[in-house]
N, C-alpha and C positions, 0 to 999 in steps of 0.2 A: 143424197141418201147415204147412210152409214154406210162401213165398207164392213159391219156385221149382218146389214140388211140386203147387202148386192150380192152379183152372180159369184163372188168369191168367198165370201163366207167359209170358215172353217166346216170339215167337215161335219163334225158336230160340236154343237153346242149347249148346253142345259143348263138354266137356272132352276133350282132346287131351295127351295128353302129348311133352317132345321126343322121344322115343327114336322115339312112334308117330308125329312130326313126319315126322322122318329118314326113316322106313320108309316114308309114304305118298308122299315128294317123291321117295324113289329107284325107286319102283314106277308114278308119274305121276299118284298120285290126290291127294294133297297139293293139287291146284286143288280140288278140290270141297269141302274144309274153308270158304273164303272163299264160295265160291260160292254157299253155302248162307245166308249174309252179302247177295247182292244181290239172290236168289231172295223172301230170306224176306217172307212177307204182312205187311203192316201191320196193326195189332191199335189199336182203337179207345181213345184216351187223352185224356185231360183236354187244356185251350189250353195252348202251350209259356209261357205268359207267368204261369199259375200255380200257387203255391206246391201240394205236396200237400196239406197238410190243409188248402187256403183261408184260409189265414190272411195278415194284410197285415204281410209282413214284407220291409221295402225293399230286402233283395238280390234280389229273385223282379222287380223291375222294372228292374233297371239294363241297358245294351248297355254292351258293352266301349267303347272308341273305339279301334281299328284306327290303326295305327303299322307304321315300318318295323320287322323285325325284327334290325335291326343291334343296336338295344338288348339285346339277348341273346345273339345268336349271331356277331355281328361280320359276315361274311363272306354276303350273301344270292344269289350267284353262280348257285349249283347250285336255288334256287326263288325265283325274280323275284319272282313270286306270292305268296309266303308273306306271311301280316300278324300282326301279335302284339299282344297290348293284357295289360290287367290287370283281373281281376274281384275284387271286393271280398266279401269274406264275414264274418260274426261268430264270434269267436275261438271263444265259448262258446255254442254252441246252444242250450245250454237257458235264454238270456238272447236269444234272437236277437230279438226283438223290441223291444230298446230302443235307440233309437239311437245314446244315448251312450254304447253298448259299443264293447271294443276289437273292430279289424278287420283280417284276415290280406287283404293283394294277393295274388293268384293269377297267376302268368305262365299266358298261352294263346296256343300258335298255329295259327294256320290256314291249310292250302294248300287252296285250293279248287279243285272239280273244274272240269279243263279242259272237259269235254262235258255231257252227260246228264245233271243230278244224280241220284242214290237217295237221299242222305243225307249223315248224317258217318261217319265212322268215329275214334272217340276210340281211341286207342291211350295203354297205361302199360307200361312198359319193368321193373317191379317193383322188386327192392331189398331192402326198402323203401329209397329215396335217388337212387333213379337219376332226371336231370332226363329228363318228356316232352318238353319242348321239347325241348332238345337231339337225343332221340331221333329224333320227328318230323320233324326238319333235316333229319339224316342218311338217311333212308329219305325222304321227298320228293326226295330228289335222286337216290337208289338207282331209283326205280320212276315216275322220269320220261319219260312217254309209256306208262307201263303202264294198265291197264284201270281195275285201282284208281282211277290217281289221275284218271282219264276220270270215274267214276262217283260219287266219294264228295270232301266236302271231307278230311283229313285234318288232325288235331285233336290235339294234346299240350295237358297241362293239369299244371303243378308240382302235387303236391299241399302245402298248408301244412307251409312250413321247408325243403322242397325247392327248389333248382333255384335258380330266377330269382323262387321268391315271396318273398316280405317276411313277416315277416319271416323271417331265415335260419335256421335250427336249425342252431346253429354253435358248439358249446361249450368249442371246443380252438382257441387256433391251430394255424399247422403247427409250429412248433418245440414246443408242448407234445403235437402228435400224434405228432412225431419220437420223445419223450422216454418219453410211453407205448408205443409199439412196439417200446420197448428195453427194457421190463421183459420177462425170459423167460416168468415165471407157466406154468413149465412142471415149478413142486414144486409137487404135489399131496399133498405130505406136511400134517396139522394145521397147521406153522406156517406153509407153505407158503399153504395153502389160506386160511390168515389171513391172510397177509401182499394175497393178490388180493382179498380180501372188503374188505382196507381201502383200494387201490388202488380199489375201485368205489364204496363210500360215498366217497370224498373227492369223488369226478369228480362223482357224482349231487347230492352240494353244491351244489362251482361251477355246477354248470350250472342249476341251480336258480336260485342267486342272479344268473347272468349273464341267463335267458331270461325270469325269473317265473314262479313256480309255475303261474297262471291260464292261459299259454302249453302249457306242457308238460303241461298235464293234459287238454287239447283237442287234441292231438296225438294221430292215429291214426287207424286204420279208421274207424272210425263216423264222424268228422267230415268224414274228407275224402271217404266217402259221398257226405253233406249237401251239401259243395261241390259236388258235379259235377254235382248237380242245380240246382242256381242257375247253373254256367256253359251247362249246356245250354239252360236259359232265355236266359239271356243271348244263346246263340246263332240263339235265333227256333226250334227245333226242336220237337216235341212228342216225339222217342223219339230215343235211339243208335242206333249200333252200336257193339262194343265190343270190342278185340282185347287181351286182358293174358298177360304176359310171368311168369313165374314167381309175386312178390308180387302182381303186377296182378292174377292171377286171381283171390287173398283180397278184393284191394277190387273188381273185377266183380263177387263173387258178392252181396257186400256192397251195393253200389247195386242189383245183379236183387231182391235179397229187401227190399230197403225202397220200392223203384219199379218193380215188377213192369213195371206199364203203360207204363215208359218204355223198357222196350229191345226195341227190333226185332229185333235179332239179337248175337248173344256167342260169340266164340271162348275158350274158356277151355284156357290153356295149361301147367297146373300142376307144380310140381317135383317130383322125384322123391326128393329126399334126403332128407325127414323119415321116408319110408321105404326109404331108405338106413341111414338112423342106427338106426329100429328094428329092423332087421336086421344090425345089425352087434356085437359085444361092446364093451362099453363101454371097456377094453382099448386099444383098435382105435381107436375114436373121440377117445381122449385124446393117443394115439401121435401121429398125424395132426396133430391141433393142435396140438400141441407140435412138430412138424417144423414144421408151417407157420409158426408166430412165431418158430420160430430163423430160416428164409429172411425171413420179415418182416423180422427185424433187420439184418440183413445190408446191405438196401437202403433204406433211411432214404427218403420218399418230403417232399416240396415241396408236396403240396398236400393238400387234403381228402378226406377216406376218400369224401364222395359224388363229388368230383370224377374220385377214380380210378374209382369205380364206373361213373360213365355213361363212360367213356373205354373203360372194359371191354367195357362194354354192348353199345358201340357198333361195335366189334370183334365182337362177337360176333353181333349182327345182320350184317353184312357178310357173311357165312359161313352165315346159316342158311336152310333149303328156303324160311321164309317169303317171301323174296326173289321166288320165283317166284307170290307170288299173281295170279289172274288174276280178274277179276270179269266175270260177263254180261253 
């Protein structure tokens, strides 16, 4: 049985979808989503200071050191208070205990609660690519003098190759991201379909050769899991809170089912298009992308497919009911 479905289960949990986002913020219940965030009982868990399985593995002891956040975000205007540092993790877990393994920096920041604390609340914006810092900026200056940020510190956390951590998962410049966005790959004829199969064996090459295999093969869910439990040590905590954004919610469910006992509360806010797609004719789904990379091409873009993404992101948080949370 899942350790989301046994007698340890985080206190609360909620999957949410946007559409029932939309519908509970235009009907006034959309507060009680969060709410249930500062309500929820704390549940009995091991010292924030160690590892799960007890083992002495030297990222489970470090503190960040706390810096401005200009080193990331430029501009700290809209949250005085914001502080960011870098937490150090092992590339390859299942080596994590030898020191002289390679190590990914973690960008992290924190707006801490102006009043009362409950907790933190670690926010991922999903993706996968979108920076949390960045996010986190944007929405501490959004929900400035709100309840939230009264009650909770407010927490982004790059996950490894993202954002502002080290290192970058960066395999294209932009002139060679210009140069793949102008291939059509919109024949799905045999030679067609050959011609894109050899178009992604090249790129999975270089990119290989540019990041090192031992990089790229530690990249993903389960690792950056692993992290988030060493920064919430970091952070002096013994449990979350944990609000994820479309991908965010794969890696929430991911950190609830390996650290049951570490999460207080979880908003989980899942996408709806994987069951879009398997409702749709395949037909349909090809049409679509194939429209969407001819407007791709059209506009030739200057910067990083994750940099347009949090830019998007962050647009789109600006717009969404979650705007309106309020906390007890």
């Amino acid at each position: 049985m899942s350790p989301l479905h046994s007698s340890r289960r985080p206190a609360a949990v909620m999957a949410v979808n946007h559409v029932n986002m939309f519908a509970m913020w235009r009907v006034g219940r959309f507060p009680t989503v969060l709410l249930a965030i500062s309500l929820a009982s704390a549940i009995s868990c091991p010292a924030a200071w160690a590892s799960p399985e007890g083992e002495s593995i030297q990222q489970y002891g470090q503190a960040p050191a706390w810096g401005s956040c200009e080193q990331f975000i430029g501009d700290t205007t809209s949250i005085p208070t914001a502080q960011c540092g870098t937490v150090a993790v092992p590339v390859d877990w299942n080596n994590a205990a030898k020191p002289e393994g390679a190590q990914a920096q973690l960008a992290v920041i924190r707006i801490p609660a102006s009043g009362e604390k409950i907790g933190v609340l670690v926010v991922n914006p999903g993706g996968p690519g979108a920076s949390a810092v960045d996010t986190v900026a944007t929405m501490g200056g959004s929900l400035a003098g709100s309840d939230i940020m009264r009650r909770f510190d407010l927490v982004g956390i790059d996950p490894r190759g993202v954002g502002h951590s080290t290192p970058e998962l960066r395999c294209r410049t932009d002139d060679e991201f210009d140069a793949f966005r102008r291939e059509p790959m919109a024949d799905y004829s045999p030679d067609g379909v050959a011609h894109i199969e050899a178009l992604y064996t090249q790129f999975a090459g270089e990119c290989a050769q540019k990041m090192g295999t031992e990089f790229l093969a530690n990249v993903g869910t389960a690792s950056s899991a692993q992290d988030m439990d060493v920064v919430r040590a970091a952070l002096g905590e013994n449990q979350i809170n944990y609000l994820g954004f479309s991908y965010g919610t794969e890696l929430g469910a991911a950190y609830a089912e390996r650290y049951p006992d570490r999460v207080r509360a979880m908003v989980r806010s899942p996408t709806a298009s994987a069951r879009w797609r398997a409702s749709k004719p395949l037909s349909t789904t090809t049409r679509r992308t194939a429209h969407s990379r001819q407007a791709a091409r059209s506009a030739p873009t200057r910067r990083s497919s994750s940099t347009a993404f949090t830019r998007s992101s962050t647009r789109w948080w600006r717009t969404r009911p979650e705007r309106r949370i309020r906390a007890a």
